[in-house]
N, C-alpha and C positions, 0 to 999 in steps of 0.2 A: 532505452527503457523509458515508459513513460509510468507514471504514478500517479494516481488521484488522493490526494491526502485530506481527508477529513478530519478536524480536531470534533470530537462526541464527549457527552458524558458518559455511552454506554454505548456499547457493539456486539453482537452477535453474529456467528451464522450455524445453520442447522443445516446437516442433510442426513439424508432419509428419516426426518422427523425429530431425529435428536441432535440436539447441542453439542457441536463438534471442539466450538472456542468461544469463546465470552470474555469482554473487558469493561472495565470499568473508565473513568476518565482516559483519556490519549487520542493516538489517533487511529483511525478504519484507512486501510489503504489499500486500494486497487492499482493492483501491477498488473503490468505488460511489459510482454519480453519481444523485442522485433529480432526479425532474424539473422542482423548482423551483430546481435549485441552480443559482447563479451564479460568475461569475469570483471574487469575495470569500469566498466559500467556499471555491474551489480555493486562494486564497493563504493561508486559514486553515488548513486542512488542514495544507498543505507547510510552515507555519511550523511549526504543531505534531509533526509527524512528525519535522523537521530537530531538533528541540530537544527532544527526550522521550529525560529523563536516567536510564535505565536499564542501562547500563554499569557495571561494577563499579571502585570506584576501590581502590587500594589496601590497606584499612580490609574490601574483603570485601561494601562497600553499594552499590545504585544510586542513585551519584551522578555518570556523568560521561555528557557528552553523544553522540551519535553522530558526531560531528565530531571532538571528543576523541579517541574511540575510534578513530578511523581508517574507519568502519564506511560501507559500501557499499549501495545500494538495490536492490531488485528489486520495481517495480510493476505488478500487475496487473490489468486492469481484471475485476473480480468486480461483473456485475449483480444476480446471485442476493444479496446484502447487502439489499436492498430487495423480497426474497419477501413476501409476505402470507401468512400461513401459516394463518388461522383454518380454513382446510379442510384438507384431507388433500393435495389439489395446490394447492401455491403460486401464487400469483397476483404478475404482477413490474408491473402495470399505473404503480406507482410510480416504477418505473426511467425513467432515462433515455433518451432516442430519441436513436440513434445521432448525427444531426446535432446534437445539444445534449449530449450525452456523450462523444462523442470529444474536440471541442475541449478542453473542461474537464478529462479524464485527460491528454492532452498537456500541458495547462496546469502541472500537478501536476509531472508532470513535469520540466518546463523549472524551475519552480519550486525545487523540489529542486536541481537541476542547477547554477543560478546560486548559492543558497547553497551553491558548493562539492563537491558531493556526485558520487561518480562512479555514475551510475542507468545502470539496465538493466531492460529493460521486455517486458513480453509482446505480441501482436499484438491488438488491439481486435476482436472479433469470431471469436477464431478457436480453436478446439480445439487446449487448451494442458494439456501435463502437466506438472505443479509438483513440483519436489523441494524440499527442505530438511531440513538435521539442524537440528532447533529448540534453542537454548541456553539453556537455565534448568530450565523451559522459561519464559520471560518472553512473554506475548500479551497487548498492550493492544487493547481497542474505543475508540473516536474516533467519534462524533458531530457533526457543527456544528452542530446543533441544540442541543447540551447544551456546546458549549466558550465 
């Protein structure tokens, strides 16, 4: 899986013109499911996503955690993470197929969820416009292949 983690002070996305999920400080996270991933993937993901201490403590440093911070999720399933790009049009042959990728972003989800987390999610498949004011701007990439 890979994951784009944005720390925001505010995230949205909207499809078909309405506000599907909204947060408030935390993090905007674009996920991608590749086609070999499994459920120990998804729970490595969400652990790391839940505990990537990039909040600012007191001192001015990132040192506190998203749980510390009070900090909120918005996840969205991004298959374009898993483009092939050695041409000029990307190739997603890597991506996930929807019966093996949905579960697994749900997964993430729920994941998230039980550690506490108050998540908000975009619609799996569906023409979604993304907002966020990005804070830092702080943008990690996440791998499971390299965690």
């Amino acid at each position: 899986m890979r994951a784009v983690v944005t720390r925001v002070q505010s995230a949205s996305v909207t499809i078909d013109g309405q506000v599907h999920g909204a947060i408030g400080k935390g993090f905007l996270v674009l996920l991608g499911v590749h086609e070999e991933d499994t459920e120990a993937q998804a729970r490595k993901i969400a652990d790391k996503i839940c505990g990537l201490r990039v909040f600012v403590d007191e001192n001015d440093k990132m040192n506190v955690g998203p749980k510390d911070a009070g900090a909120e999720l918005l996840i969205i399933s991004q298959f374009t993470l898993f483009a092939d790009c050695r041409s000029r049009r990307p190739g997603f042959s890597h991506a996930a197929r929807p019966d093996t990728a949905i579960p697994l972003y749900e997964m993430v989800i729920e994941e998230c969820r039980a550690r506490g987390f108050h998540v908000e999610a975009g619609e799996f498949g569906a023409k979604m416009a993304v907002a966020s004011v990005n804070d830092g701007p702080v943008t990690i990439l996440l791998d499971t292949r390299e965690l």
